[in-house]
C-alpha positions in Angstrom: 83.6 107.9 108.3 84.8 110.8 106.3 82.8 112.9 104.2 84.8 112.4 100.9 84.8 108.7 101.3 81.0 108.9 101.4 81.1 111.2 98.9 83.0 109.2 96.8 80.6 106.0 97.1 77.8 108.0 96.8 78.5 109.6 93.2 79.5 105.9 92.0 76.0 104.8 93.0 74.5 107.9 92.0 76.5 106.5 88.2 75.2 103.4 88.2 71.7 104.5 88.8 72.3 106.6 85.7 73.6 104.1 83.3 71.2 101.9 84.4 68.1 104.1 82.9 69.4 103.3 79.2 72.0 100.6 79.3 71.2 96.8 79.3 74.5 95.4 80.8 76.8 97.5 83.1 80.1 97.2 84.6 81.2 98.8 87.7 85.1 98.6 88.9 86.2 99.5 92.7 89.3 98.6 94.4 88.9 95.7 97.1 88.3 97.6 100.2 86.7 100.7 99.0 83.3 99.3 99.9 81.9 97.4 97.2 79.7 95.5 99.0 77.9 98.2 100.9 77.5 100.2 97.3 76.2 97.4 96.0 73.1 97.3 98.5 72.9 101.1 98.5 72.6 100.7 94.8 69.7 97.7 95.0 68.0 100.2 97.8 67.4 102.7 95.5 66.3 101.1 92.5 64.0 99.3 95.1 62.0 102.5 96.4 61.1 103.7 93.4 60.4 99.8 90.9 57.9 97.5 92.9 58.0 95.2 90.1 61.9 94.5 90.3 64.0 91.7 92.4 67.7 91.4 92.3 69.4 87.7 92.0 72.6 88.2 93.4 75.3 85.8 92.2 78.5 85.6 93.7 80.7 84.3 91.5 83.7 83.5 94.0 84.2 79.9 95.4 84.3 81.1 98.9 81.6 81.8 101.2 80.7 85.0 99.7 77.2 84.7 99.4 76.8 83.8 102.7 78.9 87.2 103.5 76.8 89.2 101.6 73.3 88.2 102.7 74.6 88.7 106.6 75.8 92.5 105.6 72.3 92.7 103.8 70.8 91.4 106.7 72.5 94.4 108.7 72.3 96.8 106.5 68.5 96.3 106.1 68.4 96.2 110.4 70.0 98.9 111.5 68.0 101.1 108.8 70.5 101.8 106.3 69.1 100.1 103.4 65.1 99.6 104.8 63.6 98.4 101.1 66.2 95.2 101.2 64.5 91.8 101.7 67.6 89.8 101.3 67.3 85.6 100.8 69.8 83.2 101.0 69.5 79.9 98.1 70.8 77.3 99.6 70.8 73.5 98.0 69.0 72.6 101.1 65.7 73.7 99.4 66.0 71.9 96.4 64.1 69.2 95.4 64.1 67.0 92.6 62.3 68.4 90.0 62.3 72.4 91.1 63.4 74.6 93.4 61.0 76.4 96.1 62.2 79.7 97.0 60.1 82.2 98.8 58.5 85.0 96.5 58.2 87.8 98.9 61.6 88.8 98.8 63.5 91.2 96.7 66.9 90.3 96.5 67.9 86.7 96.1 71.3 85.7 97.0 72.3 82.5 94.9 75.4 80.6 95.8 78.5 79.6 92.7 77.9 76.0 94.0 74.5 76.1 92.9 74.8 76.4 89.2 77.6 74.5 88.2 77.7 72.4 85.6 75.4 68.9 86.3 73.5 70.5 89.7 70.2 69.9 90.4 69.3 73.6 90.2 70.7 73.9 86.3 68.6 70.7 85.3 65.0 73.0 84.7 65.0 73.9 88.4 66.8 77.7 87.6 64.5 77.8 84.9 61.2 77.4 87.0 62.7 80.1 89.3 62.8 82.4 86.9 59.5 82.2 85.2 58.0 82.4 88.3 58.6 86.1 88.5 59.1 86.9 84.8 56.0 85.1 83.3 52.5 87.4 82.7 50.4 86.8 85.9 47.7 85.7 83.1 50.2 82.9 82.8 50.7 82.2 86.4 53.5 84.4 86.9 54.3 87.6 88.8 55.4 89.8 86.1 58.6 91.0 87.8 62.1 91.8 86.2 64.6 90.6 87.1 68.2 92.4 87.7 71.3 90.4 88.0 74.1 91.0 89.7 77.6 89.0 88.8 79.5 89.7 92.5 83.4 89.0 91.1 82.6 89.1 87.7 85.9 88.3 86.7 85.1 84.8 87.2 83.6 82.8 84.3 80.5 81.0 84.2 79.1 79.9 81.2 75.9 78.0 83.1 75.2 81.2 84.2 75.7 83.3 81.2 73.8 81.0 79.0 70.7 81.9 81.1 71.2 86.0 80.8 70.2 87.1 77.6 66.5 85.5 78.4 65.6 86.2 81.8 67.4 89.3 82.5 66.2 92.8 81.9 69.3 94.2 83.3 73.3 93.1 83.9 75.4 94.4 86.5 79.0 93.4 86.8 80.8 94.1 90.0 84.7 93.6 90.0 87.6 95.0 91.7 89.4 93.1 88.2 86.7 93.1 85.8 87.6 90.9 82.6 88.3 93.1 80.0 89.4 90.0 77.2 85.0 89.3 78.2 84.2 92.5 77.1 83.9 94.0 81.0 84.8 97.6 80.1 84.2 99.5 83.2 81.4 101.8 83.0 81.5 103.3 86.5 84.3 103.1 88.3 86.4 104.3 91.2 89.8 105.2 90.9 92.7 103.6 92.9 93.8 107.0 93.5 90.7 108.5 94.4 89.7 105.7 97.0 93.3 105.9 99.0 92.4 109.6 99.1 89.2 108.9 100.5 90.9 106.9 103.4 88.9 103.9 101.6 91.7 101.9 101.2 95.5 102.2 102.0 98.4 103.2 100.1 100.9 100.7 99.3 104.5 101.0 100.3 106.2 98.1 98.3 109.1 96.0 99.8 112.8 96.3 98.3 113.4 93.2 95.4 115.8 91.5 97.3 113.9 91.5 100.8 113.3 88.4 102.2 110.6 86.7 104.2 112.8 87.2 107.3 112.7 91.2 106.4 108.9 90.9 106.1 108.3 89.2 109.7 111.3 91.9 111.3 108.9 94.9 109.3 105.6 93.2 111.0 107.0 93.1 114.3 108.1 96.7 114.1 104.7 98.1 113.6 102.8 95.1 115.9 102.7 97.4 119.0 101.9 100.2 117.4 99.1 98.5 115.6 98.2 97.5 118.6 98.3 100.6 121.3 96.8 103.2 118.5 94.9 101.1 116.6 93.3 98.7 119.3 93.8 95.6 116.6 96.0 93.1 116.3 98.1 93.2 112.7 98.1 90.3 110.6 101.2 89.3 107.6 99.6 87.6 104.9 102.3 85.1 102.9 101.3 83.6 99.5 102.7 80.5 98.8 102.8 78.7 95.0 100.2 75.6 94.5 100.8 72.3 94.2 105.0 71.1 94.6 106.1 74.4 95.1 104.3 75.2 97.9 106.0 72.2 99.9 109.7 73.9 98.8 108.6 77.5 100.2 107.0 76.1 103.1 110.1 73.6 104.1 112.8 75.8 102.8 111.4 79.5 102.8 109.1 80.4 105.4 108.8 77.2 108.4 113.4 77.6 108.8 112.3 81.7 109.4 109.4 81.3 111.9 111.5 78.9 114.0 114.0 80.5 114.9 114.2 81.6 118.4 113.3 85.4 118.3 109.7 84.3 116.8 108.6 81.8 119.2 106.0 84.3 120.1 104.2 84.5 116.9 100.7 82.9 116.0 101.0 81.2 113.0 98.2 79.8 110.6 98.2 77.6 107.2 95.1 77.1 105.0 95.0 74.9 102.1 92.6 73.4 100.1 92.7 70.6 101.8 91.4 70.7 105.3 93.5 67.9 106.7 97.0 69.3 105.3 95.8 73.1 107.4 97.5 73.9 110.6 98.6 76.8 112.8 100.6 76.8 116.4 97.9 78.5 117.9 96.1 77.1 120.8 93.3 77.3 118.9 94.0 74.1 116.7 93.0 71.8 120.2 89.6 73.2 119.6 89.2 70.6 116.9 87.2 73.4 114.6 86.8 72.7 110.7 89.1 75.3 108.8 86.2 77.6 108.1 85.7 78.4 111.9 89.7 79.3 111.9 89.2 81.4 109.0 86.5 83.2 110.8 88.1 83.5 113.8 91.1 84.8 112.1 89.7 87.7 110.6 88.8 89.1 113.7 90.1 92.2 115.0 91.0 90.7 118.2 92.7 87.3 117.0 95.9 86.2 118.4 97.0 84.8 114.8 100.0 87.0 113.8 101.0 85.2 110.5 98.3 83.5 107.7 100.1 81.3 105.1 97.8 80.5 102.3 97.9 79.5 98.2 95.0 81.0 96.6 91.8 80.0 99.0 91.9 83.9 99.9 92.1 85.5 96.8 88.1 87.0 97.0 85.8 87.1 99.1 87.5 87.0 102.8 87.6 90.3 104.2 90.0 90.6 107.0 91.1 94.1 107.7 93.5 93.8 110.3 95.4 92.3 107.8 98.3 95.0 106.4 101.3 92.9 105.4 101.6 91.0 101.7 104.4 88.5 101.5 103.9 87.1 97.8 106.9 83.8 97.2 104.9 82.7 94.6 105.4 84.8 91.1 101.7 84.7 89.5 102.5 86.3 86.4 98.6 87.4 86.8 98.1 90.9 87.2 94.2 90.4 88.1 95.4 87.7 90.5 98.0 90.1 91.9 95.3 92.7 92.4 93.0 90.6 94.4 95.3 89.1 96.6 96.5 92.9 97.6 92.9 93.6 98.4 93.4 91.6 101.2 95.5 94.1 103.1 94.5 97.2 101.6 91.1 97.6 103.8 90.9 100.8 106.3 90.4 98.3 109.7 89.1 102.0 111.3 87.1 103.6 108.4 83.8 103.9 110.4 85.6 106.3 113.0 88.6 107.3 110.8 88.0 110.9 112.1 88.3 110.2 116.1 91.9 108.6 116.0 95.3 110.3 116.4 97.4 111.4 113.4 99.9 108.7 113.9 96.8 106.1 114.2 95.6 107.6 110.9 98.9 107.5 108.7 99.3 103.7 110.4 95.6 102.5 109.4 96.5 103.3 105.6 99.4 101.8 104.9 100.1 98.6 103.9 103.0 96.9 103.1 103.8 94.5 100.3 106.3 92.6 99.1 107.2 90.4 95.8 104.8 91.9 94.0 106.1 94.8 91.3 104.0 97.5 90.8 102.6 98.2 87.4 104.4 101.9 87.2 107.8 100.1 88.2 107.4 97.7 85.5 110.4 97.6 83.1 109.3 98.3 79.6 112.2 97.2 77.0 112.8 98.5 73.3 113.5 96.5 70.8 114.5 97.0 67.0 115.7 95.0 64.0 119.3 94.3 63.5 121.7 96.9 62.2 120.3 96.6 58.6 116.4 95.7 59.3 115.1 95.9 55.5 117.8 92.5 55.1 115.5 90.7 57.6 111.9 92.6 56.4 112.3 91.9 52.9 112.9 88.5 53.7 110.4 87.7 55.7 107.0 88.5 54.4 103.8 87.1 55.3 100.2 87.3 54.5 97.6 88.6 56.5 93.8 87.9 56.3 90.4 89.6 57.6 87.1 89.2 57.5 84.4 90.9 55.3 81.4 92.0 56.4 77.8 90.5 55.6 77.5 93.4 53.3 80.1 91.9 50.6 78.8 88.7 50.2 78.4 87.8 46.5 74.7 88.6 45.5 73.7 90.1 48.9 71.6 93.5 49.0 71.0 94.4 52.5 67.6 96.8 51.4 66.5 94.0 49.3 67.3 91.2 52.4 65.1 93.7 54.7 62.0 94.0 52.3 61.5 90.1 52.6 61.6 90.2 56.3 58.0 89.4 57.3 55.8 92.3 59.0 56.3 92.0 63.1 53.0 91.9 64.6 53.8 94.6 67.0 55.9 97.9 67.0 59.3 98.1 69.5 59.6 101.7 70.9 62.7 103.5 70.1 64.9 102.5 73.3 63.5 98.9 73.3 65.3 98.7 69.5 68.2 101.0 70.4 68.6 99.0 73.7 68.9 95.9 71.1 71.3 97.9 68.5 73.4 98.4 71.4 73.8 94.9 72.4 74.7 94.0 68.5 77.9 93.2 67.7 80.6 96.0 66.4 79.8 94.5 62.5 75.8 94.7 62.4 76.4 98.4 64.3 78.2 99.3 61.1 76.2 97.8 59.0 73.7 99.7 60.6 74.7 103.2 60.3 76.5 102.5 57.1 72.6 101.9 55.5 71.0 104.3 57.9 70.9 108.0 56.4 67.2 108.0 57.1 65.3 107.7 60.4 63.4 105.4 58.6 65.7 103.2 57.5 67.3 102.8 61.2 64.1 102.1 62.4 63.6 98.9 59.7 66.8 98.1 60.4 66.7 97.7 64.3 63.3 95.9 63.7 64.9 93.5 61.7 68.0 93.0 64.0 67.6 89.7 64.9 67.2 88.2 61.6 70.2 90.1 60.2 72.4 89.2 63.0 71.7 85.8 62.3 72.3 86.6 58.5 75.8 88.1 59.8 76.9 85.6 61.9 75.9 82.4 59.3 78.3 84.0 56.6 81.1 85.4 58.6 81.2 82.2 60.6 81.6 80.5 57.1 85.2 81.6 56.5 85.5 80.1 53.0 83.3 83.0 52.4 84.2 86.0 54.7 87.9 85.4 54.7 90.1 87.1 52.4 94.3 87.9 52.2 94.5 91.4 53.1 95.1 93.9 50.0 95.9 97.6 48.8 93.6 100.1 47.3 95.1 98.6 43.8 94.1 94.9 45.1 97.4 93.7 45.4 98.4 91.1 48.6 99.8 93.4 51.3 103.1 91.6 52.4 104.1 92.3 56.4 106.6 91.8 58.5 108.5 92.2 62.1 107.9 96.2 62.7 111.7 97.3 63.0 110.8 98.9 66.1 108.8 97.5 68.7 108.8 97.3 72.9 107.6 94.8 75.6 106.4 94.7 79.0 109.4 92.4 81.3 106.9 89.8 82.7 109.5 87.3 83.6 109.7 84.2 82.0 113.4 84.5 80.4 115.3 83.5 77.7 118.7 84.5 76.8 118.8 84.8 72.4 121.5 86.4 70.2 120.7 85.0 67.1 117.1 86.0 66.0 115.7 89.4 64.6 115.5 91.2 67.3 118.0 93.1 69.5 117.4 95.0 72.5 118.2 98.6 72.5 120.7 98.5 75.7 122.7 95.4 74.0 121.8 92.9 75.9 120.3 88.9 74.8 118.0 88.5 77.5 114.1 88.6 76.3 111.3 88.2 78.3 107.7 86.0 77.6 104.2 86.2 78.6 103.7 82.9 80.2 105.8 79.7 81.0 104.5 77.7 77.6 105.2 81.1 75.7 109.2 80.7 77.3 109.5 76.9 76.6 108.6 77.3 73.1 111.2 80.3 72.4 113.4 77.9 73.8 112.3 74.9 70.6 113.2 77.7 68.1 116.6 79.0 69.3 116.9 75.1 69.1 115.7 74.5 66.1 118.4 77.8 64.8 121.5 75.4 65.2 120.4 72.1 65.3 121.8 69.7 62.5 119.7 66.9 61.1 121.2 63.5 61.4 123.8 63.3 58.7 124.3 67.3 59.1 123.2 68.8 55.7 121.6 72.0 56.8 120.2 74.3 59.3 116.6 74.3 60.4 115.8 78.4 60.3 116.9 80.3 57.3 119.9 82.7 58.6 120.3 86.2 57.2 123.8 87.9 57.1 124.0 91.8 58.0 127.3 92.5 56.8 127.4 95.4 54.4 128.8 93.2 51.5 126.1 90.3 52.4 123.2 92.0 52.7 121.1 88.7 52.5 122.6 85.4 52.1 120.7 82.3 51.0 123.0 79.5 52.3 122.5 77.9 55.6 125.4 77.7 58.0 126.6 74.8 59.4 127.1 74.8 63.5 129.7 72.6 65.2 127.8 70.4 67.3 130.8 70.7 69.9 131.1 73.8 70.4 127.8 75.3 68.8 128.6 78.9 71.0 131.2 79.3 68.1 129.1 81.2 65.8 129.6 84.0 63.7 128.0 86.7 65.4 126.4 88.2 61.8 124.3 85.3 61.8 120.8 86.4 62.6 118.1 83.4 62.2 114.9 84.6 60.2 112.4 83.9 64.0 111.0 86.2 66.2 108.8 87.2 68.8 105.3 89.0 66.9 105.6 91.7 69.9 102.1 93.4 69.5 103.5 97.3 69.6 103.5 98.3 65.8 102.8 95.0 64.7 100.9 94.3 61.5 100.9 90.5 61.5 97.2 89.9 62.7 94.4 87.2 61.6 90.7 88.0 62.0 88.5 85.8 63.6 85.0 85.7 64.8 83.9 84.8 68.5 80.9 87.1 69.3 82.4 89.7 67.4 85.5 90.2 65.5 89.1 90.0 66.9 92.5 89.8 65.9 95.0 86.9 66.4 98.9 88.4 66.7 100.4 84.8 66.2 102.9 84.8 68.9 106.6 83.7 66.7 107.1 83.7 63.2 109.8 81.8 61.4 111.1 81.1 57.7 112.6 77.9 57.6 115.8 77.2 55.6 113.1 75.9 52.5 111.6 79.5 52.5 108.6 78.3 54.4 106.8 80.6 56.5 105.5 78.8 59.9 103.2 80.8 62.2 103.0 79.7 66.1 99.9 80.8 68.4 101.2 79.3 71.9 98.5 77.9 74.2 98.8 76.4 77.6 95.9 74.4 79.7 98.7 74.6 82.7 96.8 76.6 85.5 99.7 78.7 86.3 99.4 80.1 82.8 96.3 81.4 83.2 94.6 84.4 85.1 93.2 82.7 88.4 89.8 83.3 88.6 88.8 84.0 85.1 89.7 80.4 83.5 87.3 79.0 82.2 87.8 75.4 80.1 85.0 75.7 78.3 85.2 79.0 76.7 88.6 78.4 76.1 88.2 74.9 73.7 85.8 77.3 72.3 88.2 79.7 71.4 91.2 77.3 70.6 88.3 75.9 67.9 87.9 78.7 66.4 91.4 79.6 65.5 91.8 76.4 64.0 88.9 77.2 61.8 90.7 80.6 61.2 94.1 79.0 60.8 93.1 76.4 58.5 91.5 78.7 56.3 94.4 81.6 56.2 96.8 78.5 56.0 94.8 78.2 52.1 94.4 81.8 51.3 98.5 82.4 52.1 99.7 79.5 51.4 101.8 79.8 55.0 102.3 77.1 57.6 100.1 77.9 60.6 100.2 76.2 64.3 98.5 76.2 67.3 100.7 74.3 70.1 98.9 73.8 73.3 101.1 72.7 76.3 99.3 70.5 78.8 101.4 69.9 82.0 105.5 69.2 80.5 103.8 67.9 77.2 103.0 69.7 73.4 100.4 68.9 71.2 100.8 70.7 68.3 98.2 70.7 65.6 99.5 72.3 61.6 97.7 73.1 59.1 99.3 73.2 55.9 97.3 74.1 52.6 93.8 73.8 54.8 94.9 70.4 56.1 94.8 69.6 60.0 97.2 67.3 61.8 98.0 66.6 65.4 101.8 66.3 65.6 104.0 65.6 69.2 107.2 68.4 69.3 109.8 65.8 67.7 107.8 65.5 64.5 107.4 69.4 64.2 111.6 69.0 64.3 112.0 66.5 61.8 109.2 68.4 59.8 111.2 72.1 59.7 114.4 70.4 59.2 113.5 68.2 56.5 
């Protein structure tokens, strides 16, 4: 293994042993492939020879057979004398009983499954719980007065049964992620570099496929470089194809990939499909007579010596499967996911000679780091659009204005004193010491910190404050939860209503998801009508508006969206134009209807809210109907494929979807605007309003006959 690549690993864990001296909860970030795993333990080692009174609990957060993975390489690594101070212990539900669970207590790092916790298992009914105290409790008490560090393995992935046990039992929080979740707060604080680890020769450098390559030019690239693979590298290559979930997946399969590998010239290819289901798996391979479950395939096919040429999967692969021989990424599904898109290219990104990188030939060398992938776009190559207002954009901003709102801190409440709210604080029977309260400070939220060195110009005063913490979080979060209190319309120095509108320039990232629109605010710089969305329920409902813009209602009165003329003489005209049903394309080209995406670059249309901490909603569209109403959209989808696999998590999102109705229905008072939160669940909408702090549930043909009324 080369130097810099240990190097490199050993200055992250040197990093992490660092932060770990003075920060509660840490996140560390390292490409798939660069060694994660083997940093990880390296990590635990260390901290391990020099705290006795410390165990690791080792989740894996992954649906796969991680865990399992992991406590075999700790196994190894703690064997072959690498890592001597690891006493690694695999949780399995076999050694759970009814009422607790018996683990071992003379071990020091505790491997615990993601099938173990989740939601209604026997081991989050009290028996995780009785784990825990076991080591954490006082031995006065019967316990062994350990603490306890956990480690999320794929933190990326949500888990609220875990979570909801952290904040107690934990002394210290360690993410590991090759896609941490930054929306969850997982800011890296150690991390390798992309750049740095294909340097290293930890991982390979990606040579992306042309656009318009096809499936057949992926399988003529693999067999190119199968012999050479082969004769310099002494493994067998693998091609990796991604196929969509669910209907989709039967099209590619039929249509896409089975017509390519059938044809004569690939007779001699291995080919292997895994699914979720293990009946619908299959492969061409001899070794299907075996009669093996699908996880023996999987293992078999990850080996350096497998005959399987070809592995067709959905997402079953996506973490937690390590298979370097593997150096070819055929994506025909389009995930719209960029964590997604990074885990699955971790698949064929490992170095399949790192340990003795520096005894092969040149040619070996330049062949074991590369990979090749196709149908994904690289983040550098994606295409970044501007956009502005129409010719005249003050027409369109002084038409549409709209009220904004935020939250005031605990600190403005009517009648609050924040020295006077400290001095009845009751006397704490014992002193903190000054990391213990700074170690709390720095778990506060962004609000109390202010608060905190706002009040603060003493030492004295910091330290009361810190000591009181709890209490005046508490304090905090009761009144800025309360947003009939906290909320307020946004306001200038003089304490007039700020009024906002579309930037009149702004840019956005081409994600796919199209729509061709001429007749809204916006206009992209190179002339051309065709816009692209974040996700698919993002796309269908810029589709309902450019509807709604020349629609008729029944009897063919008037136009749903208020239009604004840009000719010089008409600078802003408050008649609504009529369309002819017939031929609706025949519109006067000066017609611009008063919509528009809220694209977030130089955008000042934002709603506070509060969900551990304060945050700002950008409202996805904004419209002014032909009444002068302002409506404000916030598009949601529960459809899987708009979401980023491996970090939904239903729970947390209801959670967040309540809140903005709270926020909604209160802004929807203070501005007297029309607010919406449309959540699309498979093909259909359910659209809640709030008009004048009043809540309705409404299908997508009574939000039409509403606007056009």
């Amino acid at each position: 293994m080369l130097q810099e690549a240990i190097d490199l690993q050993k200055r992250a864990v040197e990093e992490l042993l660092s932060q770990a001296a003075y920060k509660h909860e840490i996140t560390f970030k390292a490409p798939t492939g660069s060694g994660k795993t083997y940093m990880m333990a390296d990590f635990m080692n260390r901290v391990l020879s020099q705290q006795s009174n410390v165990i690791f609990l080792v989740s894996t957060l992954s649906k796969g057979d991680l865990a399992a993975q992991n406590y075999d390489k700790f196994c190894d690594y703690a064997e072959c004398g690498y890592f001597p101070n690891l006493k690694p212990y695999l949780i399995t539900s076999e050694i759970s009983g009814e009422e607790r669970l018996f683990i071992p207590t003379d071990y020091n790092v505790y491997l615990l499954p993601r099938d173990l916790y989740k939601k209604g298992g026997k081991l989050m009914q009290g028996a995780m719980e009785n784990f825990l105290q076991t080591f954490t409790l006082n031995t006065f008490f019967g316990g062994l007065d350990k603490k306890i560090y956990l480690i999320k393995d794929e933190c990326h992935i949500a888990t609220n049964n875990l979570d909801s046990l952290s904040e107690k039992n934990f002394e210290k929080i360690f993410n590991f992620s090759a896609t941490p979740n930054l929306r969850r707060g997982q800011n890296p604080d150690v991390e390798i570099k992309d750049d740095d680890a294909v340097k290293a020769r930890l991982i390979k450098h990606i040579e992306f496929g042309e656009e318009t390559d096809t499936v057949a030019d992926a399988i003529r690239k693999f067999e190119e470089i199968k012999v050479n693979y082969r004769n310099l590298l002494g493994v067998n290559p693998c091609l990796i194809i991604q196929i969509s979930n669910k209907d989709k997946a039967d099209y590619e399969l039929n249509n896409v990939i089975f017509p390519e590998l059938n044809k004569a010239e690939h007779q001699d290819l291995k080919w292997m499909l895994i699914v979720d289901d293990d009946k619908a798996c299959n492969t061409n391979d001899s070794f299907k007579a075996k009669k093996l479950p699908v996880s023996r395939w999987k293992d078999y096919a990850k080996q350096n010596t497998a005959t399987i040429d070809i592995i067709i999967f959905k997402m079953v692969i996506s973490e937690g499967w390590d298979i370097p021989r593997a150096c070819m990424l055929y994506q025909v599904r389009d995930t719209k996911s960029l964590q997604l898109d990074e885990q699955v290219m971790g698949r064929v990104r490992r170095n399949p000679r790192l340990l003795d990188f520096e005894t092969i030939s040149e040619p070996a060398k330049r062949l074991a780091t590369t990979a090749w992938i196709w149908g994904i776009v690289p983040e550098e190559k994606k295409k970044v659009f501007s956009v502005k207002l129409f010719d005249e954009p003050e027409d369109i901003t002084n038409e549409l204005k709209v009220k904004t709102t935020k939250l005031k801190p605990l600190t403005e409440q009517e009648g609050f004193n924040l020295q006077n709210f400290l001095n009845s604080q009751s006397a704490l029977p014992t002193y903190s010491d000054i990391f213990t309260l700074y170690r709390k400070l720095d778990k506060a939220d962004g609000i109390v910190k202010d608060m905190c060195y706002s009040y603060s110009d003493t030492i004295e005063k910091w330290w009361k404050f810190a000591e009181h913490i709890d209490s005046i979080s508490r304090e905090s979060s009761k009144y800025i939860c309360d947003y009939s209190q906290s909320m307020e319309v946004c306001k200038d120095d003089m304490g007039t209503p700020i009024l906002s509108s579309f930037p009149t320039a702004s840019l956005y990232v081409d994600n796919g998801n199209y729509v061709n629109i001429s007749d809204w605010v916006w206009r992209r710089r190179d002339g051309k009508d065709k816009f692209s969305f974040d996700s698919d329920a993002e796309r269908e409902w810029a589709d309902i508006l450019k509807y709604l813009s020349f629609r008729n209602t029944a009897d063919g009165k008037a136009q749903a969206i208020k239009s604004v003329i840009t000719g010089k003489n008409n600078p802003i005209a408050g008649r609504i134009n009529i369309f002819n049903e017939v031929e609706p394309e025949k519109v006067n080209p000066t017609n611009k209807y008063l919509w528009g995406k809220n694209f977030l670059y130089n955008s000042e249309i934002r709603f506070e809210y509060y969900l551990d901490g304060v945050h700002s909603s950008y409202p996805d569209f904004i419209m002014k109907d032909h009444n002068g109403r302002i409506h404000i959209f916030e598009v949601k989808s529960v459809n899987i494929s708009n979401t980023i696999a491996g970090g939904f998590d239903s729970e947390k999102y209801k959670v967040k979807v309540e809140e903005l109705k709270k926020c909604y229905k209160q802004a929807s008072i203070l501005t007297s605007h029309i607010f919406y939160l449309p959540v699309l669940k498979d093909d259909i909408w359910f659209i809640t309003q709030f008009i004048n702090g009043n809540e309705r549930t409404i299908t997508k043909e009574q939000f039409f006959d509403f606007v056009i009324a």
